[in-house]
ROSE-15440 format. One line per field, with one value per residue (C-alpha): x, y, z; residue number from 0; residue in one letter. Coordinates in steps of 0.001 Angstrom, whole numbers. Each point is the difference from the previous one (the first is absolute). Layout:
x = [X|...];
y = [Y|...];
z = [Z|...];
resi = [NUM|...];
resn = [A|...];
END
This chain:
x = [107000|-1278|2232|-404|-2112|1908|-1416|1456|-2248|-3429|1064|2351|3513|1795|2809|-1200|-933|3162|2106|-2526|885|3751|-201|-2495|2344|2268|-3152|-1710|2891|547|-3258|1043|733|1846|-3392|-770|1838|-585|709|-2586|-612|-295|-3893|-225|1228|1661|-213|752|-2696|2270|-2075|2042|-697|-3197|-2140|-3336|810|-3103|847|-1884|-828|-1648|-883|-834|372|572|-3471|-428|2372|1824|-1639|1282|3350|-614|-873|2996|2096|1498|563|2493|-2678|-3068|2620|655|-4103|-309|2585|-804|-3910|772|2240|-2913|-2321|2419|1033|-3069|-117|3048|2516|3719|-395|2125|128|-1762|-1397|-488|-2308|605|-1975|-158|-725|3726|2510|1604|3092|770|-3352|348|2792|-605|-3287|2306|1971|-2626|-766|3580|265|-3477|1537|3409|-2061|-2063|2586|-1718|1405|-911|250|-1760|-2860|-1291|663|-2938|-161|-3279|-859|-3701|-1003|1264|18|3106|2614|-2944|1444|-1792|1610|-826|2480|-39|1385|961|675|446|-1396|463|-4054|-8|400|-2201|-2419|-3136|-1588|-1941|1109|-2049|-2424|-2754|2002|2965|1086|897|3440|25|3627|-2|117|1992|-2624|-2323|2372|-1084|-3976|-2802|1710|-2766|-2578|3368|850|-3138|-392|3639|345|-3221|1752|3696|2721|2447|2680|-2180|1039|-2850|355|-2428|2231|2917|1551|-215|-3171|2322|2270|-3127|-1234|3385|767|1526|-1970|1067|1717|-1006|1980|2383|-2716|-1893|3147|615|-3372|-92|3631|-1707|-2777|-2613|-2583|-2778|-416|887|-1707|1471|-2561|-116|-3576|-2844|1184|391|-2771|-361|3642|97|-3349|1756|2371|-3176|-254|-3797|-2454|-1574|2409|174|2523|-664|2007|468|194|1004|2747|2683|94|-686|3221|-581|-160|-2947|-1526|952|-1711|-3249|-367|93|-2068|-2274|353|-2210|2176|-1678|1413|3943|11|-829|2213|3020|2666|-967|3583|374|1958|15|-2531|2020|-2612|1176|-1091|-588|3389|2253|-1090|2900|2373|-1287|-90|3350|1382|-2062|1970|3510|-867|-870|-3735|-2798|-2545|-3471|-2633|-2428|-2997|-484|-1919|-3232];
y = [76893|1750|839|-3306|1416|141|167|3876|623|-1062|2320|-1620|902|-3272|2149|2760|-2196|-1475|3545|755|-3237|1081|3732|-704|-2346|2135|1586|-3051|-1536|2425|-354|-3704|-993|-3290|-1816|407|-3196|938|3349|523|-1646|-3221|-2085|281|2529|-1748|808|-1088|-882|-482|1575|-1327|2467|22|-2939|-329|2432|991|1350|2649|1195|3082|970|3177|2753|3871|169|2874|1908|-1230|2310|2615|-1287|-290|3637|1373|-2038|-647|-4320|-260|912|-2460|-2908|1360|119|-3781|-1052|2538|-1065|-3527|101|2016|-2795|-2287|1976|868|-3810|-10|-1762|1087|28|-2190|277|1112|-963|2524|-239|2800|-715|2393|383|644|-505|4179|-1312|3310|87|-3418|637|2899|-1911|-2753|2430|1329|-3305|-829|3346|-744|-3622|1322|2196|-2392|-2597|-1823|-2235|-161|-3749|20|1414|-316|2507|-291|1109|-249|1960|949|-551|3957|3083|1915|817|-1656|-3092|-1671|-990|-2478|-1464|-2621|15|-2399|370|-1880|-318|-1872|-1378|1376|3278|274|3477|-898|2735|-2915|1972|3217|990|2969|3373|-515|2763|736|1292|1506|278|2717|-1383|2504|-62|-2778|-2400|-2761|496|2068|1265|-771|2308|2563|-97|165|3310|1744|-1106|1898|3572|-447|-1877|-2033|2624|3061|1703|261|2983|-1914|-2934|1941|-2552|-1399|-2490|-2535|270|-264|-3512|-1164|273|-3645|-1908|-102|-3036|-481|-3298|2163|1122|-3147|-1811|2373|-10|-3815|-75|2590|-2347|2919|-1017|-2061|418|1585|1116|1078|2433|-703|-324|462|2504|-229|-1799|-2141|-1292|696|-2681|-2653|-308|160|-3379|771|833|1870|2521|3227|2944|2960|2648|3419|1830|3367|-1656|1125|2249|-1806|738|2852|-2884|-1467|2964|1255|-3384|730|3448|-648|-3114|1357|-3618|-458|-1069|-3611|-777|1705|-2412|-3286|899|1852|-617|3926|677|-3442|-2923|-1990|-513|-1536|-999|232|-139|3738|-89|-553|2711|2571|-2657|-435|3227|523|-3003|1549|3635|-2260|-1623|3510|-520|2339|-2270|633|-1142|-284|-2247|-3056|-3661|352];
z = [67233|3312|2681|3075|2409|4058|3700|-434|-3136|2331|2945|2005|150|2115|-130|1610|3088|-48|250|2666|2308|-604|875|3427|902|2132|1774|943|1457|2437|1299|1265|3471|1024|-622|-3731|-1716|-3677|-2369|-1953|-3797|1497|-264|3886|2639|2573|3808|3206|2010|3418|2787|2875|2040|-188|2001|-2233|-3685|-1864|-3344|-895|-3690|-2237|-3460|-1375|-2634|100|-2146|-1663|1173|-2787|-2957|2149|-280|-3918|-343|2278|-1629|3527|696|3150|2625|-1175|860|3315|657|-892|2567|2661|-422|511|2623|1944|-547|1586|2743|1674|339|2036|-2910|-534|-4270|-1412|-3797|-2964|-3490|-2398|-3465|-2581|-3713|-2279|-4029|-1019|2373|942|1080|1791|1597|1275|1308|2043|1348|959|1668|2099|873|951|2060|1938|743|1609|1940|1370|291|-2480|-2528|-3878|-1007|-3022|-2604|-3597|-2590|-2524|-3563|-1515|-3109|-113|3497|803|-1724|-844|3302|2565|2314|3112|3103|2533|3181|2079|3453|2734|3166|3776|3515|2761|440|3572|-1390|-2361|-50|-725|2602|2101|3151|-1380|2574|279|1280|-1952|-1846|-3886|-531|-3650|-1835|-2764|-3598|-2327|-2682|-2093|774|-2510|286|-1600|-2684|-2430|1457|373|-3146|-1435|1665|-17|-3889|-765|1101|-162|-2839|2674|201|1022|3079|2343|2796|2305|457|-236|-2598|-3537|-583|-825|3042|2332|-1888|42|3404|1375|1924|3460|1947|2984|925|2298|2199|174|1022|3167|996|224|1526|2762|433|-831|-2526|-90|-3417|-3310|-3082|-3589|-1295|-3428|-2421|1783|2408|3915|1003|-2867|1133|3823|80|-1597|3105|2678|2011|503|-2546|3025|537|-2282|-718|1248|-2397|1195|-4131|1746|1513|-2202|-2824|-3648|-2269|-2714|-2441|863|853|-3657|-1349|1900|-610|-3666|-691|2884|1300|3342|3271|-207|-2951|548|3280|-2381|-2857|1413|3172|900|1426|2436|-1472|2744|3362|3325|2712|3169|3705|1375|2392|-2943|-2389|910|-589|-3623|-777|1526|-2298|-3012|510|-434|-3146|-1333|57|1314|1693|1392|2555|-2547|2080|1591|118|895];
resi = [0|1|2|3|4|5|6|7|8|9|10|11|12|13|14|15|16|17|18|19|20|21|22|23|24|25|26|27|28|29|30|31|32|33|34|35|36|37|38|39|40|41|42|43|44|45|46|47|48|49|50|51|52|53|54|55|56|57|58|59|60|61|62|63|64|65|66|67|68|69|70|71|72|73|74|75|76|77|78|79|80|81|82|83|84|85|86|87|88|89|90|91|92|93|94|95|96|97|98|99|100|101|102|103|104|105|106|107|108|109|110|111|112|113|114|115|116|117|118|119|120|121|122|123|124|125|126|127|128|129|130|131|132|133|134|135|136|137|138|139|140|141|142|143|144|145|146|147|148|149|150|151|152|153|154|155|156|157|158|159|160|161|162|163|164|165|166|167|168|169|170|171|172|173|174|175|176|177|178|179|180|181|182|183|184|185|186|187|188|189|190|191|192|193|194|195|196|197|198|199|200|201|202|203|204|205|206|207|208|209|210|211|212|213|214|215|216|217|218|219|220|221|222|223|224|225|226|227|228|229|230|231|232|233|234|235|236|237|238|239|240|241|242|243|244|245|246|247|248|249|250|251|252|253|254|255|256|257|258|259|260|261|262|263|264|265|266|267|268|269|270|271|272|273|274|275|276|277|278|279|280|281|282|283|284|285|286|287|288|289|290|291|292|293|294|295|296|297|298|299|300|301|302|303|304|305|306|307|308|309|310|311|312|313|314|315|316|317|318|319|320|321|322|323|324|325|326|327|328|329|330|331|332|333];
resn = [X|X|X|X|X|X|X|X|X|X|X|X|X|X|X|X|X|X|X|X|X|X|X|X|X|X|X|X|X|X|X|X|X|X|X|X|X|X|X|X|X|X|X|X|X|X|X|X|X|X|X|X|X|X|X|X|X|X|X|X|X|X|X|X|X|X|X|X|X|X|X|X|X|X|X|X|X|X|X|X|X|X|X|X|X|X|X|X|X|X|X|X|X|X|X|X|X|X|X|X|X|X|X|X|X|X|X|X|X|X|X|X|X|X|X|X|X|X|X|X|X|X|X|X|X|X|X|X|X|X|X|X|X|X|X|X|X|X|X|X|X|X|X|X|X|X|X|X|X|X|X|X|X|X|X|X|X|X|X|X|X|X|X|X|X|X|X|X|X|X|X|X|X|X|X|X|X|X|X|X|X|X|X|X|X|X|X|X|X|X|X|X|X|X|X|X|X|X|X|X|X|X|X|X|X|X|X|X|X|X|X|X|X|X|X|X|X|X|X|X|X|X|X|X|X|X|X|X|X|X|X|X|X|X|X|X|X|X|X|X|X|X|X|X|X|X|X|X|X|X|X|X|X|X|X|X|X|X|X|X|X|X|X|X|X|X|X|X|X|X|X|X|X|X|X|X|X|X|X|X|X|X|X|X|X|X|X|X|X|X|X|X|X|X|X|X|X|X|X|X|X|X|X|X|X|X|X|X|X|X|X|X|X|X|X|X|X|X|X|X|X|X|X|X|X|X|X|X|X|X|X|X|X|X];
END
């Protein structure tokens, strides 16, 4: 007689997910502020939507991935810092809006559940949330046999976060003459690492050394993308933006435009304006890649654009210096 076939025998181990929830459990909890009503396992995460002191709340949301950054990941065996880039990409996209993030969803599937990788993904995430005062109220662990190959996973987040409507950044005050404050990026960030990879893979395995960069290749992929919530926050609290932009794909101006009131006006980017990071100058240099194309597909060194009126640029940069962030005048509105 032949042995009953199980859920385990097709690919999915229940248990697996269920030792998971148990051993995350600590983590996520401490990401929780008075405001999250549930722990997580439940159908729904539960939280407070009491704004009081806010007069007209507008919740604002976002969705992404880390893209490929992830097979990077796979081949460094490294799975704490793509967590981090989820959360810190997010609560960029959020930010430059003008919203305090309030919580966040994560989605991890996979073809057999890694309990050990999971967990330190979760624990990126959970790390990324306490630094951003963010809390993790729920996600979805999915196992599904055949749908990945052997160690891969995809991740996707969801984040939410709140504005009074007054408040709201939407850069309708942007006028011709105001300049573009860049803030340095520390690397890729979350974008372009297709064309990247495509060209580092063809001369170096992930743990080669390369003098030029002065690091490992994998160290220079896997550098965390950057939050800029900190900075954001004191420039609104100073009253000295009229605008923000999270470079991200499609470059600076692919971004920067989205935020222009008038589909008159134009950027006017200084490219000699700051030096481009040995990274992307590695990248170029070896897939001979023309400057066009770098500008669409890569951040170049700025992860995020503040417009401001010329008479508060010191004060930006000033602000910039205390977070620990080189900044530029890198153009203007045209």
């Amino acid at each position: 007689m032949s042995k009953p076939f199980s859920y385990k025998d097709s690919g999915v181990d229940i248990d697996a997910g269920d030792r998971l929830i148990h051993s995350i459990s600590t983590l996520v909890k401490e990401t929780h502020t008075p405001s999250v009503l549930s722990n997580i396992g439940g159908f729904g995460a539960l939280f407070s939507g009491n704004f009081k002191e806010l007069k007209d709340p507008v919740l604002v949301s976002s969705v992404d991935g880390v893209g490929t950054k992830l097979i990077v990941a796979f081949k460094a065996e490294t799975y704490h810092t793509v967590g981090q880039d989820l959360v810190n990409h997010c609560v960029n996209d959020i930010a430059v809006c003008g919203a305090v993030p309030l919580f966040f969803l994560d989605y991890f599937s996979t073809g057999k559940l890694e309990e050990k990788v999971a967990y330190q993904v979760i624990e990126g995430f959970t790390k990324a949330c306490k630094e951003n005062n963010v809390a993790l109220i729920g996600g979805e662990t999915a196992e599904m046999p055949d749908m990945y190959k052997e160690g891969e996973f995809d991740l996707a987040g969801t984040i939410v976060g709140v504005v009074d409507k007054e408040n709201l950044i939407t850069g309708s005050s942007i006028k011709k003459g105001d300049l573009l404050i860049g803030i340095e990026s520390n690397g890729l960030h979350t974008n372009g690492y297709s064309l990247a990879r495509k060209i580092l893979f063809s001369h170096y395995d992930i743990h080669d050394y390369i003098p030029e960069l002065n690091s490992t290749l994998s160290e220079a992929l896997l550098q965390i993308h950057t939050s800029y919530l900190g900075l954001i926050q004191s420039c609104i609290k100073n009253g000295i933006h009229k605008g923000f932009s999270h470079i991200t794909g499609g470059g600076i101006e692919g971004n920067t435009k989205r935020i222009l009131p008038d589909p008159d006006m134009k950027l006017q980017v200084d490219w000699e304006s700051w030096t481009l990071p040995l990274l992307f100058q590695h990248i170029q240099q070896l897939g001979q890649i023309s400057d066009q194309e770098m500008r669409r597909a890569f951040n170049l060194g700025i992860g995020l654009i503040i417009v401001v009126e010329e008479g508060k640029k010191e004060k930006v940069h000033s602000l910039a210096k205390e977070y620990g962030f080189n900044s530029y005048q890198i153009g203007f509105i045209q």
